[in-house]
C-alpha positions in Angstrom: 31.5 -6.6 8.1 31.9 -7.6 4.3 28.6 -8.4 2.7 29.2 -10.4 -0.5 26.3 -9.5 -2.8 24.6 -12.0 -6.0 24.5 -10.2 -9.2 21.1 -11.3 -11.0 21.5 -9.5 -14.2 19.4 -6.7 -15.2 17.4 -7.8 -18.2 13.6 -9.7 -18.1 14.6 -13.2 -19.1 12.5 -16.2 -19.5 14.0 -19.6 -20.0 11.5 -22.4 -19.1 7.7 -22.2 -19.8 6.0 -20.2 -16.5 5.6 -22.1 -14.2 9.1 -24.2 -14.8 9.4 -27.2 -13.3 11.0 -26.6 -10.0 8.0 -24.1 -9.6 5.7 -26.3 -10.3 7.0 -29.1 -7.7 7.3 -26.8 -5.5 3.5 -26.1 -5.6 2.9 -29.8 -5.0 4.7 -29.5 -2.0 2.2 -26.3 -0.9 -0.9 -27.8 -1.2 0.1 -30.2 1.3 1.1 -28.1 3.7 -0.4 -24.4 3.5 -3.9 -23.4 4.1 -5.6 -23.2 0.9 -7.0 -20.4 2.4 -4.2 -18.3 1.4 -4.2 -16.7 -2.4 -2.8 -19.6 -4.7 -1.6 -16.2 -7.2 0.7 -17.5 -10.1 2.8 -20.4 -8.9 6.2 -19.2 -9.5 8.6 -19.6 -6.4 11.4 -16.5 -6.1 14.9 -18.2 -5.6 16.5 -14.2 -5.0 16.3 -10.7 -6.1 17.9 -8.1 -7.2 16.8 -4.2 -8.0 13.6 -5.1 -9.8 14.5 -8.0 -10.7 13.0 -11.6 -9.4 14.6 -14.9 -10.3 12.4 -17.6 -10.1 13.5 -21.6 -8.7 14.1 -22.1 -12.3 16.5 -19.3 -13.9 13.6 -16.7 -15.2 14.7 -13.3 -14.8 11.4 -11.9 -13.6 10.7 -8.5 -13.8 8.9 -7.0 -11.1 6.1 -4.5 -11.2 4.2 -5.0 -7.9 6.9 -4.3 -5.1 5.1 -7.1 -2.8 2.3 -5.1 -3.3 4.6 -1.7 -2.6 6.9 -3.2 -0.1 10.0 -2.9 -1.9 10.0 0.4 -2.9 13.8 0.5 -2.6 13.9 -2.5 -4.6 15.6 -5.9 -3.8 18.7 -6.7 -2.0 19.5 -3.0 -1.4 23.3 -3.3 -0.1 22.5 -0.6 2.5 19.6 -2.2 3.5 21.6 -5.6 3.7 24.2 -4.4 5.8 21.6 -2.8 8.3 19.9 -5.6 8.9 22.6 -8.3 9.0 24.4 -5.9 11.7 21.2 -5.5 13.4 20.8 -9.5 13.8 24.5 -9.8 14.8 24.1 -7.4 17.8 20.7 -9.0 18.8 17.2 -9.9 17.4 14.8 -9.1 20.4 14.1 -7.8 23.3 10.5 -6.2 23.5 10.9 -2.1 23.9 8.5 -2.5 26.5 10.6 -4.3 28.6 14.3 -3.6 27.2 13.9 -0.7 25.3 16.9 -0.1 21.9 17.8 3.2 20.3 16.4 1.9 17.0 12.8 1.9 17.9 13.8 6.1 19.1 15.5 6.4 16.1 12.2 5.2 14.1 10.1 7.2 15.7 12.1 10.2 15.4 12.5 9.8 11.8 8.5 9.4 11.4 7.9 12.9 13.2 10.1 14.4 10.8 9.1 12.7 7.5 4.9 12.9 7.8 3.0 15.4 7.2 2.7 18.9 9.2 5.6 20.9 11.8 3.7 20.2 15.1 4.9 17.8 17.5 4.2 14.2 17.0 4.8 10.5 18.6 4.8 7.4 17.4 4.0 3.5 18.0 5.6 0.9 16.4 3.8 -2.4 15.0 3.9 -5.1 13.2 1.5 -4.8 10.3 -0.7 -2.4 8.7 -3.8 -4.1 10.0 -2.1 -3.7 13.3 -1.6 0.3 12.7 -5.2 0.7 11.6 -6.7 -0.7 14.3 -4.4 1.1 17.2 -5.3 3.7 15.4 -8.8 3.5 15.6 -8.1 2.8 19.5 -6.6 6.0 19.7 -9.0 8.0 18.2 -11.8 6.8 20.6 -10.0 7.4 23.6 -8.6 10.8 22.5 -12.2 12.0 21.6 -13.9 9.9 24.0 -16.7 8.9 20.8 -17.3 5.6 19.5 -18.1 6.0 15.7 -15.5 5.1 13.1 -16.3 6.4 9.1 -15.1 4.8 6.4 -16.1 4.9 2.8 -16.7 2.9 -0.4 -14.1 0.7 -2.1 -11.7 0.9 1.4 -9.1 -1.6 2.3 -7.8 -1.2 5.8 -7.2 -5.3 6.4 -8.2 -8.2 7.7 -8.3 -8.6 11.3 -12.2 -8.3 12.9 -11.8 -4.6 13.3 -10.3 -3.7 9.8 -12.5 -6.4 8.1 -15.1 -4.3 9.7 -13.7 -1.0 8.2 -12.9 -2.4 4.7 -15.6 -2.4 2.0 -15.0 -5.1 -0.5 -16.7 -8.7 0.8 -15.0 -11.6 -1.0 -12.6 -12.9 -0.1 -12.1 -10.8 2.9 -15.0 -10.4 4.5 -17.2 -13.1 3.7 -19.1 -15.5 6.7 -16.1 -14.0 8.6 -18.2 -11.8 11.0 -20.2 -10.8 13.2 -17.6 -7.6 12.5 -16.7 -4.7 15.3 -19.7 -2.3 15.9 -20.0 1.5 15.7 -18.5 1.4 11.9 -20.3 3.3 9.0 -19.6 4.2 5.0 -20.0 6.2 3.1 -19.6 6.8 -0.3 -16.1 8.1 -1.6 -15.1 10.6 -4.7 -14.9 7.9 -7.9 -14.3 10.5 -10.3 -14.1 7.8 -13.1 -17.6 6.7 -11.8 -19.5 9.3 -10.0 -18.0 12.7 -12.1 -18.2 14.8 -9.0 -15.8 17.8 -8.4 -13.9 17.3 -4.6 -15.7 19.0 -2.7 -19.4 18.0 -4.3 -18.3 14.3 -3.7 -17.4 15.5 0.0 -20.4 17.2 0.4 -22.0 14.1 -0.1 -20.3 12.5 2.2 -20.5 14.9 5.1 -24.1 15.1 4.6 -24.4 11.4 5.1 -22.1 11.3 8.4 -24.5 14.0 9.7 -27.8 12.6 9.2 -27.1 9.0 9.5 -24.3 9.2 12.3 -24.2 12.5 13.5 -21.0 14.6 14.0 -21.1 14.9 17.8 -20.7 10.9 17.8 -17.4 10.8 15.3 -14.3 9.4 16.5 -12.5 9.7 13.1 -12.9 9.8 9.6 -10.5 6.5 8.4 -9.5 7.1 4.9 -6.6 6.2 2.2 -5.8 8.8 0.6 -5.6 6.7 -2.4 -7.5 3.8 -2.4 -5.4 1.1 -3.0 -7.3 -2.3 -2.9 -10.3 -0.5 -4.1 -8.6 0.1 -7.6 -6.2 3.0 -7.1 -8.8 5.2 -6.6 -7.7 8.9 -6.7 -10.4 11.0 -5.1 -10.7 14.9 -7.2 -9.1 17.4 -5.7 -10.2 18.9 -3.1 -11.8 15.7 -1.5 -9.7 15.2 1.4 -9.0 18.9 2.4 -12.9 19.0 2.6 -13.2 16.0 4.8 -10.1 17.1 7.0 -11.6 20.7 7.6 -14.8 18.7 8.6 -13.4 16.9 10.9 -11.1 20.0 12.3 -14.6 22.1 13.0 -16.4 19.0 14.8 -13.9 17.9 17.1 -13.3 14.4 15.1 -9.4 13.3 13.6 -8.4 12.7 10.5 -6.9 9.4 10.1 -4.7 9.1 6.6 -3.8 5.2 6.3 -1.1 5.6 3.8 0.0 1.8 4.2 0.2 1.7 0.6 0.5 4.8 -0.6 3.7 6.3 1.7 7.1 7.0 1.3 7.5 8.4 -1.6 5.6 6.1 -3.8 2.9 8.7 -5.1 6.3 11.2 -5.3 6.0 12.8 -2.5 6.7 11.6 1.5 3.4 11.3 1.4 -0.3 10.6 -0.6 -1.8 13.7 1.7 1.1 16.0 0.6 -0.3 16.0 -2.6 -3.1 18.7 -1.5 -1.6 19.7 1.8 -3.4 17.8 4.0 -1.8 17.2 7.7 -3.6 14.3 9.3 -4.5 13.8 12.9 -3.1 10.6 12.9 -1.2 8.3 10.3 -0.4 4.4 9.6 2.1 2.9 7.5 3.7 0.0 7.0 5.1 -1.8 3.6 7.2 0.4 2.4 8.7 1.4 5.7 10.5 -0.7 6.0 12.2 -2.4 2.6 10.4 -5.8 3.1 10.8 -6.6 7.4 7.8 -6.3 9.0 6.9 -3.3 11.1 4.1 -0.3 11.0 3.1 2.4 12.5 1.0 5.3 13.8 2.2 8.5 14.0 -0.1 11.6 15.4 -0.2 14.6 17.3 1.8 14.7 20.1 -1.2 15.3 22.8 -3.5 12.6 20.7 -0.8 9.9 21.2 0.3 10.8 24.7 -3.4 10.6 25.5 -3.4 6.7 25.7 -2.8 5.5 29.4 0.8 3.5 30.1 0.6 -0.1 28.8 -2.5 0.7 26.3 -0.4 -0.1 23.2 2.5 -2.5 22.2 3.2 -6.1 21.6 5.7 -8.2 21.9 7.4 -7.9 18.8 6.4 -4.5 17.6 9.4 -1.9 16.8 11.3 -5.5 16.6 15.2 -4.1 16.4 15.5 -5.9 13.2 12.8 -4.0 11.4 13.9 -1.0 13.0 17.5 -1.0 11.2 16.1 -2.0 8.2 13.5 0.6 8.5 16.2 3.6 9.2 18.5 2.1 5.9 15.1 2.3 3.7 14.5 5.9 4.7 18.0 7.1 4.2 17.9 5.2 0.8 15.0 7.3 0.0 16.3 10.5 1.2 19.3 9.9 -0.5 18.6 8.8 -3.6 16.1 10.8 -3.7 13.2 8.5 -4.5 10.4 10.8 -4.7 11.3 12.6 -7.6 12.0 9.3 -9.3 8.3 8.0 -8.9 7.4 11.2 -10.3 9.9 10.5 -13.2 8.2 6.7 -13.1 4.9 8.6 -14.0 5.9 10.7 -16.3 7.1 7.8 -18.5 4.4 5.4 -17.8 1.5 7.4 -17.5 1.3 9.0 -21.3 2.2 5.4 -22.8 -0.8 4.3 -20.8 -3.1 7.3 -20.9 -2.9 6.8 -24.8 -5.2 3.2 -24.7 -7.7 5.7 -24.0 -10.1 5.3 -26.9 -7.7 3.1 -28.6 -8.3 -0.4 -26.5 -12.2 -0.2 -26.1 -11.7 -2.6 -23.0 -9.5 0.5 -20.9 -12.1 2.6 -18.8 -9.5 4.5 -17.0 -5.9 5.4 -16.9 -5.2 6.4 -13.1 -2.5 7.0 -10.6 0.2 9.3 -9.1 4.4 8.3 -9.0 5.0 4.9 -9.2 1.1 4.0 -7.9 -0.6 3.7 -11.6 -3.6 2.0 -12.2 -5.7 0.7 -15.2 -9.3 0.1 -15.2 -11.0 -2.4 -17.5 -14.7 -2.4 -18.8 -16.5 -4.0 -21.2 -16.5 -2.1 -24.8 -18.7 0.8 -25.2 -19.7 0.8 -21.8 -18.3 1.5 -18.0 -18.9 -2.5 -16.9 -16.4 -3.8 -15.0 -14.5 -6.4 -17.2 -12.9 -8.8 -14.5 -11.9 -11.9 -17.2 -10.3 -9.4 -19.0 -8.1 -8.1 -16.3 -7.6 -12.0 -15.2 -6.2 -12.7 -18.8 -3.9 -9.6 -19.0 -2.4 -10.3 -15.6 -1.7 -14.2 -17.1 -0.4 -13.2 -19.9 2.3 -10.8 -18.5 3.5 -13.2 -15.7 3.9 -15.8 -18.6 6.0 -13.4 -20.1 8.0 -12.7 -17.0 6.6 -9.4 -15.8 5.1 -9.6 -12.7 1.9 -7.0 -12.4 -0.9 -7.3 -9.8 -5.2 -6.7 -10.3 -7.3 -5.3 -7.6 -10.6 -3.3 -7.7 -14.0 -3.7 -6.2 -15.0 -5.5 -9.3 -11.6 -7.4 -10.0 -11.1 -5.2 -12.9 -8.4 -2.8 -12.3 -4.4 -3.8 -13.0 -2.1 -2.1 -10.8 1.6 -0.9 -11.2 4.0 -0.3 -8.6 7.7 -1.2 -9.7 10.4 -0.3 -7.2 11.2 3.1 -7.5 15.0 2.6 -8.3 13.6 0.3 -11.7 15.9 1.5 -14.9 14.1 3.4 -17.5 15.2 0.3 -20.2 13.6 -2.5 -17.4 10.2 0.3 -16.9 9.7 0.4 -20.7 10.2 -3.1 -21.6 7.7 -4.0 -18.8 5.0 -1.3 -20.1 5.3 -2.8 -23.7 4.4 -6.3 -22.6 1.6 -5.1 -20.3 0.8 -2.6 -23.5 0.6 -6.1 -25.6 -1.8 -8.0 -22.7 -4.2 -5.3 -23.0 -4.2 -4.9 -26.6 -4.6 -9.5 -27.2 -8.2 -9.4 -25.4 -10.8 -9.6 -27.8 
């Protein structure tokens, strides 16, 4: 098959005021017919893509810092990934594994057991988002252990169904008058090094402390926990955190659940967040960067965990869709190949010391944060550790007005997250980093 593919130049170029036009009656046309319930963001509609670059309906060259929120860590219109797909829809679209089964899903699974973390043997089940991978998660945990109670901690994101509402900290806008939420869910409080100064395994301590008196270890299906916090503000817990929490739940008969929806395949640079520390998970779910964009997730666990669940107690129609599948086996043999973990950790290494070095130069920047290509800014108010949301609103308006396209999150709506593609050009990375450099440094 011959794939003809678009050339979108390489270069951040902005050629109408942002939003242009075409954007801008475009967004007419949205509030007309989508649910305003969905995240208005900055109204600039994407035409194509190319690398890490977005082209908008009106000819901006975009450059793209966020991934889709660490989708496309492969970055855009990846030929391989292209050709996998397009063959993929020509042969067929769907079938439902559980009625028809396709190599593909195998294939997937496969390639899971031997990416995550740890030698033993593991299976997999295939889904459609990460929401979706949380919550069979949590289904497999209780049934596996036979307990009830799920522990989560402070700042998590796990997303927004009832159950992973339940399981996620933060209440507007993704909590709030949606409940009553799923029972037998408790928090506790995380390691915040920017914000609590505790070692690893004090913060842990603290933790397991709470679990015991207030839920009690015997009762403990799983500890849910991303390894870095994503939503929460790119939280990265002190070492030694996670390998406490993971030997705790080892000696009391409860799993370790990494969600590394956000954090996997090789965006921290390494396969994994937990790889970072050695940490081998009961049980893991991923999902955006997967699979280059399509939708599909997972959970991958211990062989005997997995294989616990009775015949028929997971699935759905379209999860392990053959489509996603392809895509998903193209985006891991892109990262293998190109071997995408050491260039997050070369992504870092650039972006991290230009960042790190606002540090009691810009009173507004708290903390400097992040591993690979998952980097994080916090922003407080001057001389103090408050969380400075309208700051962080303004720096994320004044980059996408210049055409680079960066993303907040944080409890407090005051953190500004990076996550470019991983294959982004050293030139594009810079030029994005001096333009976020200059937001940061206008506030006053």
């Amino acid at each position: 098959m011959v794939v003809e593919y678009r050339t979108v130049g390489i270069a951040r170029q902005v050629v109408t005021d942002l939003p242009g036009p075409k954007s801008q009656e475009l967004h007419e046309r949205r509030k007309q017919s989508v649910s305003h319930g969905l995240t208005q963001g900055f109204p600039v509609y994407i035409d194509r893509a190319e690398g890490a670059i977005l082209v908008d309906v009106d000819g901006n060259h975009l450059l793209d810092l966020g991934s889709g929120i660490a989708v496309t860590s492969i970055g855009h219109a990846v030929p391989a990934l292209v050709e996998a797909v397009q063959a993929q829809v020509a042969d067929f679209t769907h079938t439902c594994f559980m009625v028809t089964p396709y190599l593909e899903y195998v294939e997937v699974c496969e390639e899971l057991a031997a990416v995550t973390p740890g030698d033993h043997a593991k299976t997999s089940a295939l889904f459609n988002s990460g929401a979706e991978a949380v919550e069979n998660a949590v289904k497999i945990a209780r049934l596996a252990t036979g307990r009830n109670a799920i522990v989560v901690v402070d700042h998590a994101y796990h997303g927004r169904t009832n159950l992973t509402m339940a399981l996620t900290a933060k209440n507007m806008p993704y909590k709030d008058r949606f409940g009553p939420f799923a029972p037998e869910v408790y928090r506790v409080p995380t390691s915040y090094p920017y914000r609590d100064g505790l070692s690893g395994p004090d913060a842990a301590a603290r933790a397991i402390a709470l679990i015991e008196s207030t839920v009690g270890a015997q009762n403990v299906a799983a500890i849910v926990i991303e390894p870095i916090q994503g939503e929460g503000g790119f939280i990265v817990p002190a070492e030694g955190f996670l390998p406490a929490l993971a030997e705790w739940t080892k000696k009391n008969g409860a799993l370790f659940v990494a969600d590394e929806i956000q954090t996997g395949f090789t965006r921290t640079g390494r396969w994994f967040a937990v790889d970072h520390e050695g940490v081998v998970p009961d049980l893991v779910t991923t999902a955006k960067g997967l699979a280059g964009g399509m939708p599909l997730a997972a959970v991958t666990g211990r062989a005997e965990i997995m294989n616990a669940v009775h015949e028929g107690g997971l699935g759905g129609t379209y999860g392990g869709n053959p489509v996603a599948a392809a895509a998903a086996l193209a985006t891991i043999r892109t990262m293998r190949d190109q071997n995408l973990a050491e260039r997050a950790r070369h992504i870092e290494s650039i972006a991290l010391p230009r960042l790190r070095a606002l540090l009691g130069d810009v009173g507004i920047v708290g903390d400097v944060r992040g591993r690979g290509a998952m980097l994080a800014v916090e922003f407080v108010v001057p001389g103090s550790d408050t969380p400075n949301p309208a700051a962080t609103k303004a720096i994320v308006e004044y980059c996408t007005k210049r055409g680079v396209v960066i993303i907040s999150c944080g409890t407090f709506g005051n953190c500004v997250r990076l996550l470019p593609p991983l294959i982004i050009t050293d030139e594009q990375l810079n030029d994005g980093l001096s333009v976020f450099e200059d937001a940061i440094r206008s506030i006053r």
